[in-house]
NUVEX-791781 format. One record per residue (C-alpha): residue in three letters; chain; x, y, z. Coordinates in nm, 4 decimals. Each point is the difference from the previous one (the first is absolute). Example, Ala and Ser with C-alpha at 12.3 -4.5 7.8 and 13.67 -1.06 7.14 Angstrom:
2
<"ALA", "A", <1.2300, -0.4500, 0.7800>>
<"SER", "A", <0.1370, 0.3440, -0.0660>>
END
This chain:
76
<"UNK", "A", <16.3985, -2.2255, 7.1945>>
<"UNK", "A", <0.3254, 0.2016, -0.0717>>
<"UNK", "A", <0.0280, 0.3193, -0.1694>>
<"UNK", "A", <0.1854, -0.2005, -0.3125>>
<"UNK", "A", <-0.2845, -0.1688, -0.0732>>
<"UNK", "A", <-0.2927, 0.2461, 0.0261>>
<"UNK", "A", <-0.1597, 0.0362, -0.3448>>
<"UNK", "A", <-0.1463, 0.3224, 0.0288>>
<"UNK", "A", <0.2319, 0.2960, -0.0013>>
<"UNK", "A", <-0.0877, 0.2610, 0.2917>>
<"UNK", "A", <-0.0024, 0.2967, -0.2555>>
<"UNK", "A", <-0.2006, -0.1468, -0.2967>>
<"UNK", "A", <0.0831, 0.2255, -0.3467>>
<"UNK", "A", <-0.3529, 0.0410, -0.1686>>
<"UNK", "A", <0.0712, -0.0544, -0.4098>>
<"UNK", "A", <-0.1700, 0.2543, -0.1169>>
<"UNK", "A", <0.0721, 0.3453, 0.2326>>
<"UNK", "A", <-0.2737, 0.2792, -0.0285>>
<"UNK", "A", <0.2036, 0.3016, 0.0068>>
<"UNK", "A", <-0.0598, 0.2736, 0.2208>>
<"UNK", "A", <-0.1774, 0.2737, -0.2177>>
<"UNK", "A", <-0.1214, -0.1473, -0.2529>>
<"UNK", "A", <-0.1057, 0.1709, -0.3176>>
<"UNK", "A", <-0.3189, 0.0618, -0.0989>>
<"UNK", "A", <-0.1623, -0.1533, -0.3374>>
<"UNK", "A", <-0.2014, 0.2954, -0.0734>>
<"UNK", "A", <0.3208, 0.2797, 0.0824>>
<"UNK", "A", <0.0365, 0.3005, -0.1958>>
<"UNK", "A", <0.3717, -0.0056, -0.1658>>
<"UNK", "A", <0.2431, 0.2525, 0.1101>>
<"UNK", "A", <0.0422, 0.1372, -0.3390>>
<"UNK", "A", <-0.4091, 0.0773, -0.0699>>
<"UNK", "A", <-0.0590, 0.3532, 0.0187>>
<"UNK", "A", <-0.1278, 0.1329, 0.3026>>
<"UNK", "A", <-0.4143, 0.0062, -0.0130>>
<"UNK", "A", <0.0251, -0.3248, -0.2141>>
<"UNK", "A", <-0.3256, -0.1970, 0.0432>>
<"UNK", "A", <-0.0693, -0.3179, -0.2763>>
<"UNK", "A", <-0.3480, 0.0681, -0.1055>>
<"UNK", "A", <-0.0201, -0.3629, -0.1132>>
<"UNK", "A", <-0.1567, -0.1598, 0.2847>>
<"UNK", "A", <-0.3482, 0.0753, -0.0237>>
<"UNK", "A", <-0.0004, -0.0846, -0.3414>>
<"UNK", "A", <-0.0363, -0.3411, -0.2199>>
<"UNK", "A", <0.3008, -0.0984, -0.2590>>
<"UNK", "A", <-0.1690, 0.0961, -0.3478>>
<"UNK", "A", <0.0317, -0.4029, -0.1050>>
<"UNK", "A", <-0.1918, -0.1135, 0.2942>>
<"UNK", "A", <-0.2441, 0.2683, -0.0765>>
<"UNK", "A", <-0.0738, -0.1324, -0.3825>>
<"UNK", "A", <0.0277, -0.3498, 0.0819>>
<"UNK", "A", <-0.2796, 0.0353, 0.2872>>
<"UNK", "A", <-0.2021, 0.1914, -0.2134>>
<"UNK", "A", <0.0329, -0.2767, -0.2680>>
<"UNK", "A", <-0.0682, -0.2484, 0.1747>>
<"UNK", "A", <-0.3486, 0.1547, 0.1695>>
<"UNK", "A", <-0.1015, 0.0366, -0.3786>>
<"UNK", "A", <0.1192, -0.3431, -0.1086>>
<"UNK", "A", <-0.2005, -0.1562, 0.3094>>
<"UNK", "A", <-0.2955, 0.1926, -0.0592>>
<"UNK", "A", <0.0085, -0.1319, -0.3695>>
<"UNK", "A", <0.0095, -0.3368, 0.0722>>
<"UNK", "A", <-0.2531, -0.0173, 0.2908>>
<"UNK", "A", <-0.2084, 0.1647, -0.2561>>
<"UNK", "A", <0.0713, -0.2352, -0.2622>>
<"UNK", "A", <-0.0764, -0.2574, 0.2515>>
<"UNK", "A", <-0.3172, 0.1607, 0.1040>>
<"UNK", "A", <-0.1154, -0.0042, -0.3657>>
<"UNK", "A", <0.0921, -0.3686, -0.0336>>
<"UNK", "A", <-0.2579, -0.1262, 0.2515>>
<"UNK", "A", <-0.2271, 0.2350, -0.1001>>
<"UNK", "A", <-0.0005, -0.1165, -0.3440>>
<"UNK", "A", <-0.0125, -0.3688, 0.1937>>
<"UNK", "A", <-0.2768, 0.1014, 0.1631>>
<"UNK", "A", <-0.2129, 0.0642, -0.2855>>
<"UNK", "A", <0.0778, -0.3357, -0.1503>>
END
C-alpha cells in the first residue's frame, strides 16, 4: 500500500494533552500567608450537620409511630 493512502498518521496528536506538571487540586495559592492550613477538612458543613440530625429524629419518630400502630393492632 503507498504512503498516500495509509490512514493512520505515524505521529498520532492525542486530543486532549496532559501537560507536563500538572497542578494540584488541593494546592495552597501563592498569595495565602505562609503557615496557612484550612481547618475545614475534618469538619462537616453546618447544613449537613442539621439536616442529618433531623432526619435521625424524624426516622426515629416514625418507626415509633409505626411501632405503636401494630402494637395497637395487636391488641385488637
Amino acid at each position: 500500500m503507498p504512503e498516500s493512502e495509509n490512514p493512520v498518521p505515524e505521529n498520532p496528536v492525542p486530543e486532549n494533552p496532559v501537560p507536563e506538571n500538572p497542578v494540584p487540586e488541593n494546592a495552597v495559592p501563592e498569595n495565602a500567608a505562609p503557615g496557612h492550613v484550612m481547618k475545614e477538612e475534618g469538619k462537616f458543613p453546618r447544613g449537613l450537620v442539621i439536616r442529618l440530625f433531623a432526619y435521625l429524629i424524624a426516622g426515629h419518630l416514625f418507626a415509633a409511630f409505626l411501632y405503636l400502630l401494630f402494637e395497637m393492632g395487636a391488641r385488637g
